[in-house]
N, C-alpha and C positions, 0 to 999 in steps of 0.2 A: 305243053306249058302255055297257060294263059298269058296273053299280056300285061297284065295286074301281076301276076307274079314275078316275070322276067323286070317287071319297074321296080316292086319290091325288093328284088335283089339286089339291083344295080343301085339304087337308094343305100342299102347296107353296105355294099362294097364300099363305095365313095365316103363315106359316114367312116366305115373303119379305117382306110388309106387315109382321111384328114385325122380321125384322131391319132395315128401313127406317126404323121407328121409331126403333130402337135407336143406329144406325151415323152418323145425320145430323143434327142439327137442321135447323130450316126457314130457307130462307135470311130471311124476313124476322127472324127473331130477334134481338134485339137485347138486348145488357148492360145492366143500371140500375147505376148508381150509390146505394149507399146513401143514406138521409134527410142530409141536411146540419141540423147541432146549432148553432146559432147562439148566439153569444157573449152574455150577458143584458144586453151595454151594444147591438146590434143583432138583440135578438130579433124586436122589429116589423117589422124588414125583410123585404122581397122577395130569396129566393132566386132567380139565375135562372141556370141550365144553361147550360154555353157548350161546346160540339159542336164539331164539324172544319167544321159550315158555315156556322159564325162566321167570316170570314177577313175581311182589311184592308178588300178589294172589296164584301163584303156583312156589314157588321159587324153583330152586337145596337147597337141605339140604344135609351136608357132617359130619359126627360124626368122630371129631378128637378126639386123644386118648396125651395129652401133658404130657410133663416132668415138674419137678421142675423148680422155677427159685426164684432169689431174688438178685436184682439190678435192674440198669436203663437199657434202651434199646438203640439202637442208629440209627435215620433215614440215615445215610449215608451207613451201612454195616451192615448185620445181622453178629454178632460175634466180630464185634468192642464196646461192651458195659461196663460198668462196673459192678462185680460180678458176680453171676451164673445163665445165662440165657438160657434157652432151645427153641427151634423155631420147628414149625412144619409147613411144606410148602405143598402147593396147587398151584400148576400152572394152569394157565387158559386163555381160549383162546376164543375171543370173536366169534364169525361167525351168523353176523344179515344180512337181505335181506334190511337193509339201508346201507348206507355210512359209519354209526357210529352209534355207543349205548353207553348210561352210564350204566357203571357195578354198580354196587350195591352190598356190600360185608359185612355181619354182623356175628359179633360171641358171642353167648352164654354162659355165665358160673355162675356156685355158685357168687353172689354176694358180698362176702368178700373178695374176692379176684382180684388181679391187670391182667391184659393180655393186651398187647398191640397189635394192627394192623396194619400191611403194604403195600399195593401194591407196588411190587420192579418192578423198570426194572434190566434185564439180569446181569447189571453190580453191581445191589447192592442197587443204592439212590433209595427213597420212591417216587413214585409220588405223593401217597397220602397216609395219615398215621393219627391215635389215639393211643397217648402214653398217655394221663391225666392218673392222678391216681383214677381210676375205683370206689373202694369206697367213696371217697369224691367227685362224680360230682353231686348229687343229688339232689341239688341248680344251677350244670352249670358247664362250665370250671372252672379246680384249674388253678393256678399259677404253680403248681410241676411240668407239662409235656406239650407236642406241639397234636395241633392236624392242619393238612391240608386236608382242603377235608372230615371232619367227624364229627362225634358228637358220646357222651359216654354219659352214667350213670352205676349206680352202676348192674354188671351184663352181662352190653353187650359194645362194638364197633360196631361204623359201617363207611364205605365210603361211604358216601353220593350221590356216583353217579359220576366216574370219564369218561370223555368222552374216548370213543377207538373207532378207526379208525375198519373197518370189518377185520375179518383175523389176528389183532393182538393179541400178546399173553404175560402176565405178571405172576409175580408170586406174590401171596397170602403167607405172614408171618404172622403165629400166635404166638407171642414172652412171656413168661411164665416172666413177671414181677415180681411179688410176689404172691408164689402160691407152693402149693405142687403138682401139676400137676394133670392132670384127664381130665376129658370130658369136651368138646367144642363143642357146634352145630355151623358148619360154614352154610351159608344161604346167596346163592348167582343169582342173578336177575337181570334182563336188563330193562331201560327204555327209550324210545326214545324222 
């Protein structure tokens, strides 16, 4: 082989390897999601990413650890409530390969006891929220409390599926109603 040829190759190879660079990313490549800025009433909290393979079947389960509480709660502000209420926050950020996903957000506990749920935005108000009183929903909504976006019985909350834009991020309240505080499984899942 001539040396004019051996340069003309290696001219094409280089030529093909940059446009290969250029034309593809790599399939393992994946989008982040920007930092999530957490609201300074759950700055301490744990962010945690919820994906497409978050789903009903194989949800995030988070074991929260709650304080006492005993009063009402309040969907406008955590800490605007009447009596002694404790909150434990979860921030959460959605990042689906759609447009949008409904979050899915359920909490666990001793059935004798009250715990209310929130999805806040940044500023405070609920977008979606289960305040009934926990022990008497066992027939359905009471009259004593609001729910948007949810359903209770004695035992659990849940949001029922709030729609989020990809990349956004809200925060998870778990508000200690009437309760001597203790364990929570939080159980959180995307569906499209």
């Amino acid at each position: 082989m001539s040396s004019k040829m051996i340069r003309s190759l290696a001219v094409v190879a280089m030529a093909a390897l940059a446009l290969g660079a250029f034309s593809a990313a790599p399939a393992s490549a994946k989008k982040k999601c920007g930092k999530f800025t957490a609201p300074d009433w759950a700055g301490d909290a744990e962010t945690t990413v919820v994906t497409d393979k978050a789903t009903a079947d194989a949800p995030i389960t988070i074991d929260l650890t709650t304080g006492p509480g005993v009063g009402t709660t309040n969907a406008d502000y955590p800490g605007d409530e009447n009596g002694s209420i404790t909150h434990v926050f979860q921030n959460v950020v959605v990042d689906t390969n759609a447009k949008s996903a409904n979050l899915f957000a359920r909490i666990d506990f001793i059935p004798a006891f009250d715990y209310d749920l929130f999805l806040r935005y940044i500023a405070g108000p609920a977008l979606a929220y289960e305040a009934d009183f926990n022990p008497a929903t066992a027939a359905g909504p009471t009259a004593v409390g609001g729910m948007e976006g949810s359903s209770a019985g004695p035992g659990w909350s849940q949001i029922d599926g709030y729609p989020m834009a990809d990349c956004t991020g809200y925060t998870l309240d778990v508000a200690s109603g009437i309760t001597p505080g203790g364990p929570v499984t939080l159980t959180i899942w995307l569906e499209k």
